[in-house]
C-alpha positions in Angstrom: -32.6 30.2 -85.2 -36.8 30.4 -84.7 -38.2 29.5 -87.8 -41.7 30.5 -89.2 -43.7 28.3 -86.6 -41.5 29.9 -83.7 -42.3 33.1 -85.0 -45.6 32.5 -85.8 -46.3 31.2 -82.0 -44.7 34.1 -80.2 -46.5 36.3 -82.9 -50.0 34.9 -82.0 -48.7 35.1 -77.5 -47.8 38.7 -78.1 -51.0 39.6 -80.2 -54.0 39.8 -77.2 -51.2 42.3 -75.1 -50.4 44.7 -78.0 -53.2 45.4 -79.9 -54.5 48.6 -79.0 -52.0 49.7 -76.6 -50.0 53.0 -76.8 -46.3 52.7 -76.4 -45.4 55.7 -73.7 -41.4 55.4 -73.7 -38.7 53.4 -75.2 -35.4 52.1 -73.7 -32.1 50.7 -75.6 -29.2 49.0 -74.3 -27.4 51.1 -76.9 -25.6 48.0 -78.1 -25.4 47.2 -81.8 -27.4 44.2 -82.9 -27.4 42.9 -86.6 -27.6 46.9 -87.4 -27.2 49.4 -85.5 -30.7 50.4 -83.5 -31.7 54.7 -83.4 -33.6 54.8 -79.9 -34.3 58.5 -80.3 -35.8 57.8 -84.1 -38.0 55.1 -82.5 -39.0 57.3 -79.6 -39.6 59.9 -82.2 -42.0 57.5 -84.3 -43.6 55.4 -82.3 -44.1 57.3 -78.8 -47.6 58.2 -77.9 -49.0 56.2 -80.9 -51.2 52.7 -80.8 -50.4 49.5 -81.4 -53.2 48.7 -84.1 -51.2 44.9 -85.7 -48.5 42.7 -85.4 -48.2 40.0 -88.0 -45.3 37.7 -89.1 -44.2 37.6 -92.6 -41.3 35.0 -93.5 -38.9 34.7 -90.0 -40.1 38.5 -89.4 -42.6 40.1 -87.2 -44.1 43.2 -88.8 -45.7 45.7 -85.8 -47.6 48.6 -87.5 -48.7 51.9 -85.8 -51.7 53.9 -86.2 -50.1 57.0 -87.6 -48.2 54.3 -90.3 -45.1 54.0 -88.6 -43.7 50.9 -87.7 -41.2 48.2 -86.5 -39.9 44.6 -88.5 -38.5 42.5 -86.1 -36.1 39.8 -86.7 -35.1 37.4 -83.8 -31.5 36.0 -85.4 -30.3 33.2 -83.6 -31.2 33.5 -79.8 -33.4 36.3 -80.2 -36.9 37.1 -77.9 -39.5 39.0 -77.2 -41.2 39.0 -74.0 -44.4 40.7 -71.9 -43.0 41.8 -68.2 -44.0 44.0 -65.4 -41.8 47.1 -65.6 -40.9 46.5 -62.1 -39.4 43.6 -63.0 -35.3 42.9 -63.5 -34.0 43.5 -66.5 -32.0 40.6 -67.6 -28.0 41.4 -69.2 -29.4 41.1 -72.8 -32.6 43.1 -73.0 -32.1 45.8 -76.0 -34.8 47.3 -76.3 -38.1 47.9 -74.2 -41.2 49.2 -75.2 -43.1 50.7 -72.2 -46.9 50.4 -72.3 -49.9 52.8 -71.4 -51.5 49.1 -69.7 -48.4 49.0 -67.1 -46.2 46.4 -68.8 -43.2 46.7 -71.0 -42.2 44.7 -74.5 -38.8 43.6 -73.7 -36.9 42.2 -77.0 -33.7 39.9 -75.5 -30.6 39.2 -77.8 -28.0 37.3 -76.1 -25.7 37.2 -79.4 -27.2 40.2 -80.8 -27.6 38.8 -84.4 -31.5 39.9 -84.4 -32.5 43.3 -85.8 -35.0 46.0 -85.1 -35.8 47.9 -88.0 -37.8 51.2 -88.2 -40.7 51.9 -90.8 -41.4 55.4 -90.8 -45.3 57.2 -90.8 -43.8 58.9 -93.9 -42.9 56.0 -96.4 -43.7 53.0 -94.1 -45.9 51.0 -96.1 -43.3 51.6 -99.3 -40.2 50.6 -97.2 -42.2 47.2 -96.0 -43.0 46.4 -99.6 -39.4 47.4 -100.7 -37.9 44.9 -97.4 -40.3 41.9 -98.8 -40.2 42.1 -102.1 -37.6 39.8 -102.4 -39.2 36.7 -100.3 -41.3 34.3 -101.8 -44.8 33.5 -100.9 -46.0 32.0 -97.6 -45.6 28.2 -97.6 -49.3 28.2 -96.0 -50.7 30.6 -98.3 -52.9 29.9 -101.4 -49.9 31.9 -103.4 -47.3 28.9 -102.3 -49.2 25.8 -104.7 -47.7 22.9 -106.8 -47.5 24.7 -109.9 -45.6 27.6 -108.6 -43.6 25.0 -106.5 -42.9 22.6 -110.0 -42.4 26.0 -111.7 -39.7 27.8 -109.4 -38.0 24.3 -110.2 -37.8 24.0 -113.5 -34.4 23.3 -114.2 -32.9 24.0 -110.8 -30.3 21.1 -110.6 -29.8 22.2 -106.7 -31.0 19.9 -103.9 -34.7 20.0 -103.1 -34.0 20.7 -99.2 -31.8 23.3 -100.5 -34.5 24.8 -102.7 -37.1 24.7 -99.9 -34.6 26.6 -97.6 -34.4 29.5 -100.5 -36.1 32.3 -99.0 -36.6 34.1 -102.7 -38.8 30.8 -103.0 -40.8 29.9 -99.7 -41.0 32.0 -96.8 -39.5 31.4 -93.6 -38.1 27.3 -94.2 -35.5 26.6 -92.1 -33.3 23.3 -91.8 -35.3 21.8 -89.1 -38.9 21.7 -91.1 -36.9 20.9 -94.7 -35.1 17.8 -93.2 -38.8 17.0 -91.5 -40.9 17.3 -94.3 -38.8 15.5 -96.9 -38.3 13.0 -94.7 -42.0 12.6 -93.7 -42.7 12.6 -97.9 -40.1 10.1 -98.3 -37.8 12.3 -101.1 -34.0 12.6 -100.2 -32.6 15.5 -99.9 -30.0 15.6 -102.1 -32.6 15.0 -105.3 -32.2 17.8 -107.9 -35.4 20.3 -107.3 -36.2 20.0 -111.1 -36.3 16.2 -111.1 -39.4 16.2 -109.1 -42.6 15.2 -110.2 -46.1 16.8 -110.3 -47.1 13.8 -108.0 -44.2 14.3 -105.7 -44.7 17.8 -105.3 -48.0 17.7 -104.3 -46.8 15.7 -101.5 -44.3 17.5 -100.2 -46.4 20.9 -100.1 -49.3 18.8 -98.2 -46.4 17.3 -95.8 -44.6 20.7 -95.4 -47.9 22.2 -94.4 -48.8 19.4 -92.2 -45.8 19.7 -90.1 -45.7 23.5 -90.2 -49.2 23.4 -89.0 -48.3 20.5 -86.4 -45.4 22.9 -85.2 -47.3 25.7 -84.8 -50.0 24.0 -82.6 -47.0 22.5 -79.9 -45.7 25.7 -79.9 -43.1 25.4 -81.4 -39.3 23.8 -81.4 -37.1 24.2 -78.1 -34.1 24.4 -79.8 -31.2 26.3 -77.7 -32.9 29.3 -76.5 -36.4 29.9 -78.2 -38.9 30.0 -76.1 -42.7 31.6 -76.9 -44.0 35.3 -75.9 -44.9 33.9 -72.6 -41.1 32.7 -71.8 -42.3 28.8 -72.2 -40.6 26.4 -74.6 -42.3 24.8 -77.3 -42.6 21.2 -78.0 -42.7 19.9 -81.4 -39.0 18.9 -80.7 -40.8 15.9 -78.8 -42.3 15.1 -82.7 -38.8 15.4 -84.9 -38.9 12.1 -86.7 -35.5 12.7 -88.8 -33.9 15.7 -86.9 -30.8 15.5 -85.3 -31.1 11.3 -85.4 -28.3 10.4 -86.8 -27.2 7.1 -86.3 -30.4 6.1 -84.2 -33.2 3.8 -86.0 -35.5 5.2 -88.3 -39.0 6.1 -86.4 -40.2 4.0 -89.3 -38.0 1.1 -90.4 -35.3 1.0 -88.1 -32.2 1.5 -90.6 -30.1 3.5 -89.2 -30.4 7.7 -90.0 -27.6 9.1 -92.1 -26.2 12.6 -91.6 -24.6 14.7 -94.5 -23.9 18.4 -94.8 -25.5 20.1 -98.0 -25.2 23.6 -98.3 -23.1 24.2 -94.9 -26.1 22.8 -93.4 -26.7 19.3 -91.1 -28.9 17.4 -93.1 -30.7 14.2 -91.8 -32.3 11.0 -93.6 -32.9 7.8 -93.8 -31.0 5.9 -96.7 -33.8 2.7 -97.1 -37.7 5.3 -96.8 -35.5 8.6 -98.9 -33.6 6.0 -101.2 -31.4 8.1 -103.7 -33.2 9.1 -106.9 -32.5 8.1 -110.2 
């Protein structure tokens, strides 16, 4: 599944070949996806209106309208969205299509169809956003996401730490790849309670976190399965994992061999000698 620097990158490729364009028609494959999507509501919404944003919030992308209508976006686990040539083929899993006034088409690809493409009406659009969010925590890159709220979301949370940093409610948009990378990379092992934690040690795992979102985000992301950027080119930070999917190959940094355990239903990597156990 993309995570928040997947996102963020096909967020930032799609940006220059939105903004400001009018969408003129909308197509649907009339296949469900996560919900079910209402072509003729969207072409009732959004036809004929302009483009004025499109911003990522958590794993979401958030397109807004100029008459306050909009769209939140969720790309599930093989989901995309692409820039084409409306002459071009469409390929077996294209949903939806926007078509543009500037000659090209938005074409959002779901091979397993667990995405979603939700509608924010002109009416209540800005209400129904803040209603969808206001359950996610703040952005891990955001001033909002610091050590104190961090050490006090944790107070007495006896749950893992990679668990905890995976908690949407918490921080936006972690997924299992960056959580096994950035407590790897601050040396803390997953399985530590969240609570047990010092000031000192969170600290360092908000700078590392950032870091390697940061890191991510500039090598365009992770080519894991089928993500691949606005542009339809794979990112490369997977070239960078220094704890993902290892196990039982060296450590990047001692050489003991990585471990793999499952916490939360989730593969979870580390290595046993630079994450020792706590306590």
């Amino acid at each position: 599944m993309p995570e928040l620097p997947e996102v963020e990158v096909i967020c930032r490729g799609l940006q220059p070949h939105l903004l400001d364009r009018t969408i003129l028609d909308i197509r649907c494959s009339g296949k469900k996806l996560r919900s079910q999507v209402e072509c003729q509501e969207l072409k009732d919404e959004l036809c004929n209106g302009k483009i004025v944003s499109l911003t990522r919030r958590a794993k979401y992308l958030v397109l807004k309208m100029d008459k306050g209508s909009g769209l939140i976006i969720h790309l599930g686990m093989t989901g995309n969205l692409g820039i084409f040539p409306p002459g071009s083929p469409q390929k077996p899993h294209d949903h939806v299509c926007w078509r543009l006034d500037n000659n090209t088409e938005l074409r959002y690809n779901d091979t397993r169809r667990f995405g979603s493409v939700r509608l924010l009406s002109a009416k209540n659009g800005r209400a129904e956003e803040n209603c969808f969010f206001s359950a996610i925590g703040p952005e891990p890159l955001s001033r909002a996401c610091s050590t104190a709220y961090l050490m006090q979301r944790a107070r007495r949370r006896k749950q893992a730490i990679k668990t905890f940093l995976m908690d949407s409610h918490v921080v936006a948009g972690i997924g299992n790849i960056y959580a096994n990378e950035t407590l790897f990379r601050a040396r803390i092992h997953p399985q530590q309670p969240a609570s047990s934690l010092s000031a000192k040690q969170w600290k360092r795992v908000l700078i590392v976190l950032r870091k390697t979102l940061n890191h991510a985000i500039d090598c365009g992301g992770s080519t894991i399965s089928d993500f691949v950027n606005a542009s339809g080119e794979g990112g490369y930070f997977q070239m960078n994992f220094r704890i993902y999917g290892k196990a039982g190959e060296p450590c990047s940094s001692c050489n003991t061999l990585v471990e793999k355990i499952q916490l939360s239903g989730r593969a979870s990597f580390f290595c046993p000698r630079c994450q020792p156990k706590f306590g």
